[in-house]
N, C-alpha and C positions, 0 to 999 in steps of 0.2 A: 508572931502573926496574930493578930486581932481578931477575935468570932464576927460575923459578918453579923450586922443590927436587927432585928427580933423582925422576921415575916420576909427579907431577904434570902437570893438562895446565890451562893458563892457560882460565879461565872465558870462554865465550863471551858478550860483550851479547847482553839478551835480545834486543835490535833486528835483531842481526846474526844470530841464530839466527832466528828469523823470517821475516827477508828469504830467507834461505837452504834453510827449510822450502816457502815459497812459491813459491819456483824448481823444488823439485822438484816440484811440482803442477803447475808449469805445464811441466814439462818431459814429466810424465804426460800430462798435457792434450794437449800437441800430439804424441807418441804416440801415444796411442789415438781420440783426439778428441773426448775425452767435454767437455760442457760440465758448470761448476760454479757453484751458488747458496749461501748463505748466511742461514741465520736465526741473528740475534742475540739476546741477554738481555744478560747479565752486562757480557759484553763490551762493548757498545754500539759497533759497527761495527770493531773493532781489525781482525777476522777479514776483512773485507769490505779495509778497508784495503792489510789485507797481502797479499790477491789481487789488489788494483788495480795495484798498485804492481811486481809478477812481469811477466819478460817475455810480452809480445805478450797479455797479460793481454786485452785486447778483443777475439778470437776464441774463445776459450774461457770467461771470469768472466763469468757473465749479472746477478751484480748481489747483493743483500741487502737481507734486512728487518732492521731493529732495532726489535725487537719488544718495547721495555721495560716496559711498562705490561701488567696482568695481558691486559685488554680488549683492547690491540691483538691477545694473542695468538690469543684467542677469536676474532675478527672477521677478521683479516685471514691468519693461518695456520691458522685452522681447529679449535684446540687444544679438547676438549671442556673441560667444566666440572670441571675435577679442581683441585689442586694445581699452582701450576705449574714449582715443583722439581721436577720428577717424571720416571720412564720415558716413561711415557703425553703428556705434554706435549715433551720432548724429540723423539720418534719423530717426534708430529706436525707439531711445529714444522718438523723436516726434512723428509719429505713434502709438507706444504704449501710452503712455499718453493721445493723444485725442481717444484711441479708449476704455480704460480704463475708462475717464471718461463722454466719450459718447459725447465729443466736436463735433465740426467743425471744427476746427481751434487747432492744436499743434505745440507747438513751443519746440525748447530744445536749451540747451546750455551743453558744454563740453568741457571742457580745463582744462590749465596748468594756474594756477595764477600767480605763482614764490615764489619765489627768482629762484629756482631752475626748470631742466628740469624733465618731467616727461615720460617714455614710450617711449624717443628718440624726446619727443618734447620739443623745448623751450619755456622758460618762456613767458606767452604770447600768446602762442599760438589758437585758442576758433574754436573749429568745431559749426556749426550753423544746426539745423534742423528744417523744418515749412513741416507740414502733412495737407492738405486740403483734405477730401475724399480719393481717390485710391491714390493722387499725394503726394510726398514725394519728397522736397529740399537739398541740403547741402550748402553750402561754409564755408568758413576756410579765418580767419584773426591772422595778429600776430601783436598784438597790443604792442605798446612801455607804457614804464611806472613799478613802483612798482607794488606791487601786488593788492592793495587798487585802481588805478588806470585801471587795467587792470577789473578788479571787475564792478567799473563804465563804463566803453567804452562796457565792455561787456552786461550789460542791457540795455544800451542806443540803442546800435545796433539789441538785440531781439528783444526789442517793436516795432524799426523800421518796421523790417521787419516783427514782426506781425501784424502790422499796415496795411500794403501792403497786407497781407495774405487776413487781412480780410476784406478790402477795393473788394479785387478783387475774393477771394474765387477763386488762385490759388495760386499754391506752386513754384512759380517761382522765383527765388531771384538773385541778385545781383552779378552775377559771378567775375564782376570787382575786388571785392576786394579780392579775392582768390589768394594764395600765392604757 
């Protein structure tokens, strides 16, 4: 293996960034003490995974829905009847999840993976929701990449900004990258 060329920094796996994001939430976590839930889409349980998986993770990780079907989101997180690429479904998806399972801290994800568009959104697409108490977040990224790729960028950026959530025990995020 070859030393990567002078000012270069050798690419992280995405597993190992992950693992690594998820450490810091849980290291948030047992800081402040806040507990963390999980609504899923896109993802289909990645996000839930890689909180499992974080030290001492069963003190603080209360759990996850993967909420892939339009219906489950409706019925079981409460999502009104909108689109469900959307701010409006994002927010509540996370709301309902931490209040479901009695969190501090909700996070959701919700998008279009690809190949193809979904709902008039493109491939790519990922609505973001983080619920701390009364307060409830959005933003919206359109990530480049297949759909494996899009899958990756889009956990990496949850944990983020769950990270943030529960660092700060508020729901305020990152508007910058909003499209």
């Amino acid at each position: 293996m070859s030393p990567e060329p002078a000012g270069e920094q050798p690419e992280v796996p995405e597993s190992e960034r992950t693992a690594a994001l998820a450490e810091l939430v849980a290291e948030e976590a047992a800081r402040t003490g806040r507990t963390v839930a999980a609504a899923e889409s896109l993802t289909a349980g990645r996000i839930a995974a890689a909180l499992g998986a974080a030290p001492d993770s069963g003190t603080w990780f209360r759990g996850g829905v993967v909420a892939y079907a339009a219906e489950v989101k409706h019925t079981v997180l409460g999502v009104p009847d909108v689109p469900v690429v959307t701010a409006t479904a994002a927010g509540t998806m996370a709301t309902g999840v931490r209040g479901l399972l009695d969190a501090d801290v909700g996070v959701a994800v919700t998008g279009v993976g690809g190949p193809g568009a979904q709902d008039g959104e493109p491939a790519g697409s990922v609505w973001f929701g983080v619920a701390v108490g009364g307060e409830a977040a959005t933003c919206h990224h359109i990530f480049d990449g297949d759909p494996v790729e899009v899958l990756e960028q889009t956990v990496t950026r949850a944990l983020e900004l769950l990270r943030e959530a529960v660092a700060t025990g508020h729901a305020e995020l990152d508007t910058s990258m909003s499209e």
